[in-house]
DSSP file (Angstrom, degrees, kcal/mol; ACC not computed):
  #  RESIDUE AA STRUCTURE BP1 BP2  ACC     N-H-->O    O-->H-N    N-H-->O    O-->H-N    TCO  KAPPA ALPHA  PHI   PSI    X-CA   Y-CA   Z-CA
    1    1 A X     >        0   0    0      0, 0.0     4,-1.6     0, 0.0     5,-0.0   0.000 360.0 360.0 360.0 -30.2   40.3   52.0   19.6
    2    2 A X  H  >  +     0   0    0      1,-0.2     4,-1.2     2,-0.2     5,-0.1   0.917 360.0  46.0 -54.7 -81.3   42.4   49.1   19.2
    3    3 A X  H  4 S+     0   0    0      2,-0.2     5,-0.4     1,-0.1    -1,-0.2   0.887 103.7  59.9 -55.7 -43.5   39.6   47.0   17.5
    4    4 A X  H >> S+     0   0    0      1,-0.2     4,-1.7     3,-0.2     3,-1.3   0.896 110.9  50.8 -65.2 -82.2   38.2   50.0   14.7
    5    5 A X  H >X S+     0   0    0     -4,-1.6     4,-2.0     1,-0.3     3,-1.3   0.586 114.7  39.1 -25.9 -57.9   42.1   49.7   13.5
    6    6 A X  H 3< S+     0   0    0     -4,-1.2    -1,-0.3     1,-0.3    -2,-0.1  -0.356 118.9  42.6 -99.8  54.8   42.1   46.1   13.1
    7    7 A X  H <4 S+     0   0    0     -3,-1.3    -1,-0.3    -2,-1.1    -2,-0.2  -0.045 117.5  57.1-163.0 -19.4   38.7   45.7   11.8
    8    8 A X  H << S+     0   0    0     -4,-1.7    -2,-0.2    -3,-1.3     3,-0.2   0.880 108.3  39.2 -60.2 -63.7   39.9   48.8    9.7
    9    9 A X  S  < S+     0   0    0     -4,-2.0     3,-0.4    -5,-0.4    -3,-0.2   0.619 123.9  44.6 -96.7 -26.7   42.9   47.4    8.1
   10   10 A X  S  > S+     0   0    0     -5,-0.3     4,-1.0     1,-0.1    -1,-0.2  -0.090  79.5 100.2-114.3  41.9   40.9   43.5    7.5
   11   11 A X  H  > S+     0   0    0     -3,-0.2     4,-1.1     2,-0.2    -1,-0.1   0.787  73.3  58.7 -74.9 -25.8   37.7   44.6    6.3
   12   12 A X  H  > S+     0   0    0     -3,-0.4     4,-1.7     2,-0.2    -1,-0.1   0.846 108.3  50.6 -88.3 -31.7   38.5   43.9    2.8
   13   13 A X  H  > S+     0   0    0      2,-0.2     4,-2.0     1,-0.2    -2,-0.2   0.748 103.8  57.4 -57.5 -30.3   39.0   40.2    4.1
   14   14 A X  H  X S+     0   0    0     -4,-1.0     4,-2.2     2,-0.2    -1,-0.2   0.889 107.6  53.4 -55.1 -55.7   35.8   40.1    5.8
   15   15 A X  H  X S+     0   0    0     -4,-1.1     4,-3.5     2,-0.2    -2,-0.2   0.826 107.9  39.5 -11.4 -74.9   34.3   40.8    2.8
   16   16 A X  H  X S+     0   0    0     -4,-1.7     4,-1.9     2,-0.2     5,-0.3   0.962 109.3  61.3 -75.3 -31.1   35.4   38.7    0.6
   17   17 A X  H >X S+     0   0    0     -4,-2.0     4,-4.1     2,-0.2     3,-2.0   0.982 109.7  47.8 -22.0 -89.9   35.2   36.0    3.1
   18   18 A X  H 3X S+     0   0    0     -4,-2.2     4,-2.8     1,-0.2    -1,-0.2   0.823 116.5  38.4 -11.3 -71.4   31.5   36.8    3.1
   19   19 A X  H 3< S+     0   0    0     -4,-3.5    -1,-0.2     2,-0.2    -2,-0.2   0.739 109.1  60.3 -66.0 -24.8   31.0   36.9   -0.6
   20   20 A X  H XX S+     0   0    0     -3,-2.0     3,-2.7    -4,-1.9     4,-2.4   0.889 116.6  41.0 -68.1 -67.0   33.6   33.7   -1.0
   21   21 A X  H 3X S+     0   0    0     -4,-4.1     4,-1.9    -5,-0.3     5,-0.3   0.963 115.7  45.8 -49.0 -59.7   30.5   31.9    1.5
   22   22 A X  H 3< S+     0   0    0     -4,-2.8     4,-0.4    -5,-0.2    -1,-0.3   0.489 110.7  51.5 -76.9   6.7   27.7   33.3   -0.1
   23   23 A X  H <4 S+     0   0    0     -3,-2.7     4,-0.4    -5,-0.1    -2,-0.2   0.819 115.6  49.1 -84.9 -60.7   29.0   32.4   -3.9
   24   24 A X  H  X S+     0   0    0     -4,-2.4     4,-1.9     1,-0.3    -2,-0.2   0.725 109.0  49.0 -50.4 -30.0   29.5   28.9   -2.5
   25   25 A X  H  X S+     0   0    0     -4,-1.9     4,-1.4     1,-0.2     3,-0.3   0.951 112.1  47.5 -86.7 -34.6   26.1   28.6   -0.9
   26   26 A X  H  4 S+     0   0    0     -4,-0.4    -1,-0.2    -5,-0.3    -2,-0.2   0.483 103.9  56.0 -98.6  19.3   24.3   29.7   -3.8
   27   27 A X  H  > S+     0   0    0     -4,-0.4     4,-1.4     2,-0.1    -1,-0.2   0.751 110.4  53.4 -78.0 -31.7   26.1   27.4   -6.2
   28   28 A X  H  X S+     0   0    0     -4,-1.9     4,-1.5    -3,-0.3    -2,-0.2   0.773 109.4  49.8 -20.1 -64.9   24.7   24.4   -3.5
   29   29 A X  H  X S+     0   0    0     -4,-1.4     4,-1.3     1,-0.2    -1,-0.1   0.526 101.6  55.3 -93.7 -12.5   21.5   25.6   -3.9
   30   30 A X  H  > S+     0   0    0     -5,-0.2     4,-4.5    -4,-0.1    -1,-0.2   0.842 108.1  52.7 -61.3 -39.6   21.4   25.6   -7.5
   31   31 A X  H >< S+     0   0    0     -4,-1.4     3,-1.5     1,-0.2     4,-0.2   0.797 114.0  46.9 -44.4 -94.8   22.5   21.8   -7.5
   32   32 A X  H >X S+     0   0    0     -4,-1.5     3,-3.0     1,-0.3     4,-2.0   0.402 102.8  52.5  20.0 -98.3   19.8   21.3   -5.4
   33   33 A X  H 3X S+     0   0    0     -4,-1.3     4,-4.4     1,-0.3     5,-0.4   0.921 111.3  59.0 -14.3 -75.4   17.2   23.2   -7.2
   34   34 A X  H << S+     0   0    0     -4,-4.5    -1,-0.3    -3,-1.5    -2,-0.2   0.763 107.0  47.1 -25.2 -47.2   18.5   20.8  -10.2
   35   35 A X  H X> S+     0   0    0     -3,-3.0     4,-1.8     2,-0.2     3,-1.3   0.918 105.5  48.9 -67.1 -62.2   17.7   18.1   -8.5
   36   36 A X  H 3X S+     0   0    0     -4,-2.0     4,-2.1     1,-0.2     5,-0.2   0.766 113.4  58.4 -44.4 -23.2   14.3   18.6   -7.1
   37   37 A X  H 3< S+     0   0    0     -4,-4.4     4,-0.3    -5,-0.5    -1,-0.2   0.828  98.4  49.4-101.3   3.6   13.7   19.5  -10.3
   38   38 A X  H <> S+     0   0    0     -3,-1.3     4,-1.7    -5,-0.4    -2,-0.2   0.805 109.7  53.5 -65.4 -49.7   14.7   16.4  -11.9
   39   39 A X  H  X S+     0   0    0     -4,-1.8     4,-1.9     1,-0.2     5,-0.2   0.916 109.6  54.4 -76.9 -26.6   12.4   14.2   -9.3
   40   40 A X  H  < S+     0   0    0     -4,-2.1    -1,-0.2    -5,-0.3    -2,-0.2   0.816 109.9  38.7 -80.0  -9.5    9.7   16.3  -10.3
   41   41 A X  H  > S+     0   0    0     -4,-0.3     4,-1.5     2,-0.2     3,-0.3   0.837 115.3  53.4 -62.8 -51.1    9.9   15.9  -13.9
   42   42 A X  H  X S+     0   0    0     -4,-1.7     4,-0.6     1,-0.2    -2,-0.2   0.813 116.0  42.5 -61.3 -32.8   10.7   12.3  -13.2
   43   43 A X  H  < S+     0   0    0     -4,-1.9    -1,-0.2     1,-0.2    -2,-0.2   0.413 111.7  56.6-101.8  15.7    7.0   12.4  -10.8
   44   44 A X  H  > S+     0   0    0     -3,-0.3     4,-1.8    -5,-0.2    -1,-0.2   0.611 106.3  43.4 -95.1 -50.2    5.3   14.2  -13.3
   45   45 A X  H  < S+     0   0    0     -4,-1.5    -2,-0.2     1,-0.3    -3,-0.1   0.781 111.8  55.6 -81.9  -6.5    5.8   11.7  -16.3
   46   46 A X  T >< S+     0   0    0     -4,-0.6     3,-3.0     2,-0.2    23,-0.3   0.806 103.4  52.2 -85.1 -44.3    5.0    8.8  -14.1
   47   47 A X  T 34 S+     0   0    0      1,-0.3    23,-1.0    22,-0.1    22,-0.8   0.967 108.1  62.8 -53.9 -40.7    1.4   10.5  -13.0
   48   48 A X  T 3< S+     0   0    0     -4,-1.8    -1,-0.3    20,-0.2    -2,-0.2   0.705  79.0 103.8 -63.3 -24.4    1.2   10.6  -16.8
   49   49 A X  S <  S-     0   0    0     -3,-3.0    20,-4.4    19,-0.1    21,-0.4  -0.477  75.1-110.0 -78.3 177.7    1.3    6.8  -17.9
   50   50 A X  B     -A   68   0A   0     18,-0.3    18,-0.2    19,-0.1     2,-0.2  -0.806  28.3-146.2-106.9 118.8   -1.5    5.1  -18.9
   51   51 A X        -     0   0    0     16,-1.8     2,-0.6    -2,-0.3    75,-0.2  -0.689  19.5-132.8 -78.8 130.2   -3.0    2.1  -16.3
   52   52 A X  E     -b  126   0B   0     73,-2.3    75,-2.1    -2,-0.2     2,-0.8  -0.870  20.2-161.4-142.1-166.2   -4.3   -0.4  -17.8
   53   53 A X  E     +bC 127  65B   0     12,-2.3    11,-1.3    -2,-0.6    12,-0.8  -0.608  13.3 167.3-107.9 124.3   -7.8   -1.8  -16.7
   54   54 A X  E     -bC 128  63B   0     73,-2.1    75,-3.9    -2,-0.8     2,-0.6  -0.933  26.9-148.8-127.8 140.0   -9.4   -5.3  -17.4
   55   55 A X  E     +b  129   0B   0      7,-1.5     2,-0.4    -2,-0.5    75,-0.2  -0.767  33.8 176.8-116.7 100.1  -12.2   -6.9  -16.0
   56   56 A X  E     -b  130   0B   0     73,-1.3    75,-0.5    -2,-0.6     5,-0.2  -0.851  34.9-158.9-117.6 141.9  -11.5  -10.8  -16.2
   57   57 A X        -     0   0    0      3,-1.4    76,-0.2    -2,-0.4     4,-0.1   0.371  65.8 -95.2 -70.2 -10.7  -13.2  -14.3  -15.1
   58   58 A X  S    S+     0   0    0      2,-0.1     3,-0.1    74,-0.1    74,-0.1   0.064 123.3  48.6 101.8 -13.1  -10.1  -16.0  -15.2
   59   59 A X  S    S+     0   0    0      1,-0.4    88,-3.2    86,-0.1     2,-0.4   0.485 114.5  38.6-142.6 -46.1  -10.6  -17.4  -18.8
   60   60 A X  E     -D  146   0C   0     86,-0.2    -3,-1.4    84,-0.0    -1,-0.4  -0.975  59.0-157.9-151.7 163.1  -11.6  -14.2  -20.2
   61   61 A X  E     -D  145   0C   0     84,-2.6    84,-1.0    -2,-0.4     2,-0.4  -0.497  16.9-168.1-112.5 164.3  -11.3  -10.7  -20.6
   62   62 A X        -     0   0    0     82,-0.2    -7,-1.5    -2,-0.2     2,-0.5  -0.964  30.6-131.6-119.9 163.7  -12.5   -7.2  -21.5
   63   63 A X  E     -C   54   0B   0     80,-0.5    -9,-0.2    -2,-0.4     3,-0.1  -0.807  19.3-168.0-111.4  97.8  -10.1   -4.2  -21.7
   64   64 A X  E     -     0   0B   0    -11,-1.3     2,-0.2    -2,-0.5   -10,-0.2   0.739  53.3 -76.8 -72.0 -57.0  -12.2   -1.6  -19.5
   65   65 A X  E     -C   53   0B   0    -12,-0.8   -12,-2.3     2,-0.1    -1,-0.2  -0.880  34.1-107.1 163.8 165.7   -9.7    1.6  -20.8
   66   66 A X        +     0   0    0     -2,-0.2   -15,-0.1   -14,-0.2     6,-0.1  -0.098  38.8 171.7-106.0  39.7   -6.6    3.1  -20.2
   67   67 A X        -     0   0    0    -17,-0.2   -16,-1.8     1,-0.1     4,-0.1   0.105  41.2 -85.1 -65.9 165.5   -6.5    6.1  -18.5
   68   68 A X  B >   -A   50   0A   0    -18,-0.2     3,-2.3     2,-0.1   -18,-0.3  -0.096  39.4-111.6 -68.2 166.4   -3.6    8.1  -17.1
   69   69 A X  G >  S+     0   0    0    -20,-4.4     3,-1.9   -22,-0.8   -21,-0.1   0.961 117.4  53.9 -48.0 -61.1   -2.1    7.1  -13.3
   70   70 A X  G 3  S+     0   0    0    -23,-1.0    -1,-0.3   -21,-0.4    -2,-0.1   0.503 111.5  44.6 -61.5  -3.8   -3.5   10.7  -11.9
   71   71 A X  G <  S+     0   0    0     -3,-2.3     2,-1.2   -24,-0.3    -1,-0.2   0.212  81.3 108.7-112.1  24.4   -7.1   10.0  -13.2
   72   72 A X    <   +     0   0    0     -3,-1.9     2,-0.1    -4,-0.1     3,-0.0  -0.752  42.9 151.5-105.0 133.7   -7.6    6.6  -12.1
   73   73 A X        -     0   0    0     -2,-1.2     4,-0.3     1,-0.0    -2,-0.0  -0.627  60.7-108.1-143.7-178.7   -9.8    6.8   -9.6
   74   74 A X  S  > S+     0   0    0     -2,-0.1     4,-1.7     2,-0.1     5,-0.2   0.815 126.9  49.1 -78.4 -29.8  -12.8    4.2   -8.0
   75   75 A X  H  > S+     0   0    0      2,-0.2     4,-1.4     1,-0.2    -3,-0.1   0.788 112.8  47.9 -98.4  -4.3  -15.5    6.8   -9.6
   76   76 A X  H  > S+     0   0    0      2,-0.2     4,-1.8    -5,-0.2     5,-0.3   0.880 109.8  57.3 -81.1 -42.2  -13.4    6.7  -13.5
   77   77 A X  H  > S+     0   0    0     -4,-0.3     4,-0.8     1,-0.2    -2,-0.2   0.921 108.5  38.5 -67.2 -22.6  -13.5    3.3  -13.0
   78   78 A X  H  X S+     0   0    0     -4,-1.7     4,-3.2     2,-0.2     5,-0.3   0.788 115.1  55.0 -21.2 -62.9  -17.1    3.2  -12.8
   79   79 A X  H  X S+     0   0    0     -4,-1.4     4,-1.2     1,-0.3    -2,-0.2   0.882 107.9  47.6 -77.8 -43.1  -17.5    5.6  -15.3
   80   80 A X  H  X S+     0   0    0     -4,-1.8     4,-0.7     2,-0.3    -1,-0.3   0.480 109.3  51.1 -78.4 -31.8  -15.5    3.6  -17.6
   81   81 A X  H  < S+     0   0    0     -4,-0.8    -2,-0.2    -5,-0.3    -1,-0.2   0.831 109.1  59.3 -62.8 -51.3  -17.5    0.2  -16.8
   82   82 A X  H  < S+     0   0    0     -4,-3.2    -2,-0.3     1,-0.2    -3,-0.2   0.939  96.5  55.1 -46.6 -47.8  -20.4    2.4  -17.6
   83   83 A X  H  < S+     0   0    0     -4,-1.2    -1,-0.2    -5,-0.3    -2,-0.1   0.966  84.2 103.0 -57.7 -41.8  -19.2    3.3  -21.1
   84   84 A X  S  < S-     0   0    0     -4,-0.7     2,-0.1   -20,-0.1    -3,-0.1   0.131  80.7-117.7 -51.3 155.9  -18.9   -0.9  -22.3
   85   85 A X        -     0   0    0     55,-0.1    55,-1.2     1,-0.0     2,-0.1  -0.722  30.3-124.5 -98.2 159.8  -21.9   -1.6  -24.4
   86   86 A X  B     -E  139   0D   0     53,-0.3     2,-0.5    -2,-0.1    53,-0.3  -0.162  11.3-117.7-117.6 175.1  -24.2   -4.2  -23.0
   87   87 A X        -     0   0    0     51,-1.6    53,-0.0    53,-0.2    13,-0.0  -0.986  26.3-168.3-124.9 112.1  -25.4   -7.4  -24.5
   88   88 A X        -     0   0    0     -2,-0.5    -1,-0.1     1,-0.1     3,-0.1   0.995  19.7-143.6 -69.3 -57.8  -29.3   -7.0  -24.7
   89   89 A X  S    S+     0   0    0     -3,-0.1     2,-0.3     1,-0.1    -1,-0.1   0.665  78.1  46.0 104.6  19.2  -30.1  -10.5  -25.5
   90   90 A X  S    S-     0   0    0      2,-0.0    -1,-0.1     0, 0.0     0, 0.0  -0.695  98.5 -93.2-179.0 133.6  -33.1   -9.4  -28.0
   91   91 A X        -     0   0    0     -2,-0.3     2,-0.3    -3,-0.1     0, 0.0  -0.099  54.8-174.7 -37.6 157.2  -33.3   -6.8  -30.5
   92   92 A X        -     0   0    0      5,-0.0     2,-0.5     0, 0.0     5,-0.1  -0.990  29.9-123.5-142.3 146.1  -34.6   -3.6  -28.8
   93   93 A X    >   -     0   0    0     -2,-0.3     3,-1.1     1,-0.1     4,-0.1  -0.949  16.4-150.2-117.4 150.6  -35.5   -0.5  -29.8
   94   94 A X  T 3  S+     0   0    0     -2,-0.5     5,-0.2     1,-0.3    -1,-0.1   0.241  82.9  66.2-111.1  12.8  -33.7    1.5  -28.1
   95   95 A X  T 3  S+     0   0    0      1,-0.1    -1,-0.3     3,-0.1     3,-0.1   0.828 116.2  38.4 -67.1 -44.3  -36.5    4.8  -27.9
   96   96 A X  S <  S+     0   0    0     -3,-1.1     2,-0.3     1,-0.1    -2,-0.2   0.218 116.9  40.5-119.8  30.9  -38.4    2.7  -26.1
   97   97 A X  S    S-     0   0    0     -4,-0.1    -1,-0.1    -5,-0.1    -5,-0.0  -0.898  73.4-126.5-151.9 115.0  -36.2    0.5  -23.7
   98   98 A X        -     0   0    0     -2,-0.3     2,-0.2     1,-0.1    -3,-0.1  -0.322  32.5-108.2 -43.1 137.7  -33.1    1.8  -21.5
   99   99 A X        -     0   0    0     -5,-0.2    -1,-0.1     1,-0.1   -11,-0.0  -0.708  46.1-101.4 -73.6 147.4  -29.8   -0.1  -22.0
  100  100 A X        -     0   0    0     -2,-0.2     2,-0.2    38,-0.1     3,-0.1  -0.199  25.6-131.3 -53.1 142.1  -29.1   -2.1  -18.8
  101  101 A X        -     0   0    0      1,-0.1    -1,-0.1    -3,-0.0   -19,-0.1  -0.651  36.0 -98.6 -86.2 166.6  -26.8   -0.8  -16.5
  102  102 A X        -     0   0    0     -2,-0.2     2,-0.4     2,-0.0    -1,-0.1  -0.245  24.6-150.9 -75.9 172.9  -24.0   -3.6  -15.2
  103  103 A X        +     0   0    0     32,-0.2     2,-0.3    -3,-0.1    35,-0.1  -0.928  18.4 172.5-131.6 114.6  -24.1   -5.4  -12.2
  104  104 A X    >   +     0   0    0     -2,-0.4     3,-2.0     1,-0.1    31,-0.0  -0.564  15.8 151.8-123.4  63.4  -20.9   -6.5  -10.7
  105  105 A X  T 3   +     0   0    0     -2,-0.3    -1,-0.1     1,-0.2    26,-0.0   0.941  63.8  63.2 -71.5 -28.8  -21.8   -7.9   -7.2
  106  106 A X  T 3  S+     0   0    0      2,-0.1    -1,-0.2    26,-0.0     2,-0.1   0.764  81.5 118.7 -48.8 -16.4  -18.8  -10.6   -6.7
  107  107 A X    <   -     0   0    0     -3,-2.0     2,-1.4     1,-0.1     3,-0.1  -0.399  65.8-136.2-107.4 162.4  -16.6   -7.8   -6.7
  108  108 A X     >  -     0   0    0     22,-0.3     4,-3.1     1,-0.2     5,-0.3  -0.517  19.1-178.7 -86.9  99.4  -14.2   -6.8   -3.7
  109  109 A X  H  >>S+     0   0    0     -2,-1.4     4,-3.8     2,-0.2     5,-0.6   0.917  81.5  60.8 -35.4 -47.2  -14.5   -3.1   -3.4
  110  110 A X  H >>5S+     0   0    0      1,-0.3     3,-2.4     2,-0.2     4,-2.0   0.872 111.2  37.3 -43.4 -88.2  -12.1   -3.3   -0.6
  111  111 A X  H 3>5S+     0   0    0      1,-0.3     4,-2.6     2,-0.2    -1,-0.3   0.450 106.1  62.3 -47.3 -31.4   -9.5   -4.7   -2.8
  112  112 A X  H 3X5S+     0   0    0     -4,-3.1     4,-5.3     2,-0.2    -1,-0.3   0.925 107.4  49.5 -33.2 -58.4  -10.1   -2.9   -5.9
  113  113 A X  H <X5S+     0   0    0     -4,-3.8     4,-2.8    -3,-2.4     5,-0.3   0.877 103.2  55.5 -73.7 -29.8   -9.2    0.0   -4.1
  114  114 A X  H  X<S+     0   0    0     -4,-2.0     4,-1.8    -5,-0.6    -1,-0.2   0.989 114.2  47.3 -41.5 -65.7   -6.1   -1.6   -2.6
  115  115 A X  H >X S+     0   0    0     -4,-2.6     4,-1.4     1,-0.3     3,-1.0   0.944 113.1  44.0 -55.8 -55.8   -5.2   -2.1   -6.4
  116  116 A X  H 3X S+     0   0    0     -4,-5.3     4,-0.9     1,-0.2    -1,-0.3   0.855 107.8  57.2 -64.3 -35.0   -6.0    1.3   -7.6
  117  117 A X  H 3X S+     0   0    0     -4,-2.8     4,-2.6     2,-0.2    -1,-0.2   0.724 111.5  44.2 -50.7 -34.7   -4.2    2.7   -4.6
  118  118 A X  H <X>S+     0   0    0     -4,-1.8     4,-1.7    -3,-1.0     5,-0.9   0.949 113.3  52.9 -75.0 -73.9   -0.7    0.6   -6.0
  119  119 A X  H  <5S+     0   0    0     -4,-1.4    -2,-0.2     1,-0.2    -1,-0.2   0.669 108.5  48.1 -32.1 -38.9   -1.6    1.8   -9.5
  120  120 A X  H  <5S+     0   0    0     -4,-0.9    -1,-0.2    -5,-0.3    -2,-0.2   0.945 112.4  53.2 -80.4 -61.9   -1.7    5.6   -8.1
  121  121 A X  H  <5S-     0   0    0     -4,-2.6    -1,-0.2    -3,-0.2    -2,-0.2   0.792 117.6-110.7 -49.4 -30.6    1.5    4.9   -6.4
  122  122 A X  T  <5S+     0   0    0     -4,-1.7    -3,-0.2     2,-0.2    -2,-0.1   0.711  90.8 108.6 106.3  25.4    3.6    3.6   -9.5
  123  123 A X  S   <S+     0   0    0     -5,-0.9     2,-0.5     1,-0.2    -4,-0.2   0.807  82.1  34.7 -93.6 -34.1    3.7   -0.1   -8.0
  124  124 A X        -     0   0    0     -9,-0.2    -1,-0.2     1,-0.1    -2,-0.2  -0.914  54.1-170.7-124.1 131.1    1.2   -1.5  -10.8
  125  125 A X  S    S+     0   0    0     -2,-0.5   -73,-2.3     1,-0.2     2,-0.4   0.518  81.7  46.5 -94.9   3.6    1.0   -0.4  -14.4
  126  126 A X  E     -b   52   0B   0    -75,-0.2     2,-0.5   -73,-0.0    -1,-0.2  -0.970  67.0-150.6-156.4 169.6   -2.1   -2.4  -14.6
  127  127 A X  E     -b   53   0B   0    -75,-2.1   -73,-2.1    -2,-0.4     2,-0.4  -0.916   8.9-170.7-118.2 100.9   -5.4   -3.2  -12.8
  128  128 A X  E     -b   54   0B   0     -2,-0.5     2,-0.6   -75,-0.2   -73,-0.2  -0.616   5.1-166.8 -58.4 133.8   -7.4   -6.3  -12.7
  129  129 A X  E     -b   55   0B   0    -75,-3.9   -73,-1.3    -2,-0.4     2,-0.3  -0.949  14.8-140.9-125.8 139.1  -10.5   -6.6  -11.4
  130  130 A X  E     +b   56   0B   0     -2,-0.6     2,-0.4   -75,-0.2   -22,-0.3  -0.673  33.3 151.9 -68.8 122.8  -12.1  -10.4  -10.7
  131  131 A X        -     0   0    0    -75,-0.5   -27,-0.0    -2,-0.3    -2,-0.0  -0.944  44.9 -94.2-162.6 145.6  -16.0  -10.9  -11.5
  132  132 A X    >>  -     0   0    0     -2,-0.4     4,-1.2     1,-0.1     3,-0.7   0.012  34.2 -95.6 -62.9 167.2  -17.5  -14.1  -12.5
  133  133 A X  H 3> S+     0   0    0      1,-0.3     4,-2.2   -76,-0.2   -76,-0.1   0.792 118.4  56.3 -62.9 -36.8  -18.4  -15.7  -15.8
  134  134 A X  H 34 S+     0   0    0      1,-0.2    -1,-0.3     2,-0.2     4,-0.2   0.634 107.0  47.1 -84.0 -22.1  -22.1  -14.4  -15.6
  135  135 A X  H <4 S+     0   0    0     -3,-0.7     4,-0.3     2,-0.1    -1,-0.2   0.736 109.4  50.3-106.9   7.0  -21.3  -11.0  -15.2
  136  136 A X  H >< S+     0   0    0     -4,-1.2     3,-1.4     1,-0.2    -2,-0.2   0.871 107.5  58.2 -72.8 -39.4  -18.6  -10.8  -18.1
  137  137 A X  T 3< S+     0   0    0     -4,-2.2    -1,-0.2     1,-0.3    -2,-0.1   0.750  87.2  73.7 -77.7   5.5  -21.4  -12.4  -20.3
  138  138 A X  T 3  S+     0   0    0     -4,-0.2   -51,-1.6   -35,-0.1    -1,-0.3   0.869  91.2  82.5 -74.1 -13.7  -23.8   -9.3  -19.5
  139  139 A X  B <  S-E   86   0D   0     -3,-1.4   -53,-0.3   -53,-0.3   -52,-0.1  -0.402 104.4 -85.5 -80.6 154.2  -21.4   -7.3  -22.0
  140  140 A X    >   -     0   0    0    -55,-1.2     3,-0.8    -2,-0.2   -53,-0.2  -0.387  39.9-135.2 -57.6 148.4  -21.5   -7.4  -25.7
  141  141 A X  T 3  S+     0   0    0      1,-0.3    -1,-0.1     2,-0.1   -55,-0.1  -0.450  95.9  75.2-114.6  47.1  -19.5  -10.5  -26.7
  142  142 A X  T 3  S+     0   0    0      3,-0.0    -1,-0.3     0, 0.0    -2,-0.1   0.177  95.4  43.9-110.7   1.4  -17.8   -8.7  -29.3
  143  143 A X  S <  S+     0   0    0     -3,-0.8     2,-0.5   -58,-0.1   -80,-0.5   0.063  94.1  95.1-126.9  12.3  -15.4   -6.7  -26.9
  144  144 A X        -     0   0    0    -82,-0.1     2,-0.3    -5,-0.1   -82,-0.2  -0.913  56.6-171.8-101.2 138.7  -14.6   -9.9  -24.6
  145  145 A X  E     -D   61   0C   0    -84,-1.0   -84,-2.6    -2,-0.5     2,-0.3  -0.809  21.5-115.2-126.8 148.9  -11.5  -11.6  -25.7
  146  146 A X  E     -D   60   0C   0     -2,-0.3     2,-0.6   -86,-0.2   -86,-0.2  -0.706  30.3-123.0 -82.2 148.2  -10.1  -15.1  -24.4
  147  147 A X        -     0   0    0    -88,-3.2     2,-0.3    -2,-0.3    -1,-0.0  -0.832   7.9-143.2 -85.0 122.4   -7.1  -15.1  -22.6
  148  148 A X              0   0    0     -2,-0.6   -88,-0.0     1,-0.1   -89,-0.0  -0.513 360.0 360.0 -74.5 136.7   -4.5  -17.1  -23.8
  149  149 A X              0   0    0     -2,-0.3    -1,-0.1   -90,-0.0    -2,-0.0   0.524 360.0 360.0-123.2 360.0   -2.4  -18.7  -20.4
């Protein structure tokens, strides 16, 4: 009987107690909230720059594209090799002859994908990839630039 009084007579403290804790926690978990939503803004706008991609001999270059961090992938880079216009080496006409696709055997898959994998991450905002002088010249020699060193 003892206890109903005195649980009686502090109830209104229990209460507020209560409500004092639970004001506090869910000012906490607003910060919070703030926060997470800060890094994700922050990992959002990074997925959004633009890589970009060259394929160089050492001497010279092309600039393959820029696409954003979240699309840059092995089969957009591909796709994106695919797109450079070719260097036929003889008029053609072009109803009745395919354009060449490239050939890039020198290059290290492995390691490409290493690179693209840093790029994905936000360690590299651009990608080289290494191929010899002979397969840079199989591209139109109007989109290869020298590099100045």
């Amino acid at each position: 009987m003892a206890l109903f009084y005195y649980v009686k007579n502090h109830l209104g403290l229990v209460v507020d107690i209560i409500g004092l804790t639970t004001f506090l926690f869910s000012i906490g978990a607003w910060f919070h909230s703030r926060r997470v939503d800060k890094r994700h803004k922050a990992q959002l706008a990074k997925h959004e720059e633009r890589i970009d991609i060259r394929l160089t001999d050492g001497r010279r270059e092309i600039i393959v594209g820029s696409p954003r961090r979240k699309w840059l992938t092995r089969s957009e880079l591909n796709g994106l090799l695919g797109l450079l216009p070719m260097s036929l080496g003889k008029e053609t006409n072009m109803e009745k002859e395919k354009q060449p696709r490239y050939v890039l055997n020198s290059i290290d898959w492995t390691k490409v994908g290493k690179e693209i994998e840093k790029a994905q991450d936000g360690e590299a905002s651009k990608l080289l990839v290494q191929c010899t002088p002979e397969e840079l010249d199989q591209f139109d020699k109007n989109i290869i630039k020298e590099v100045s060193m």
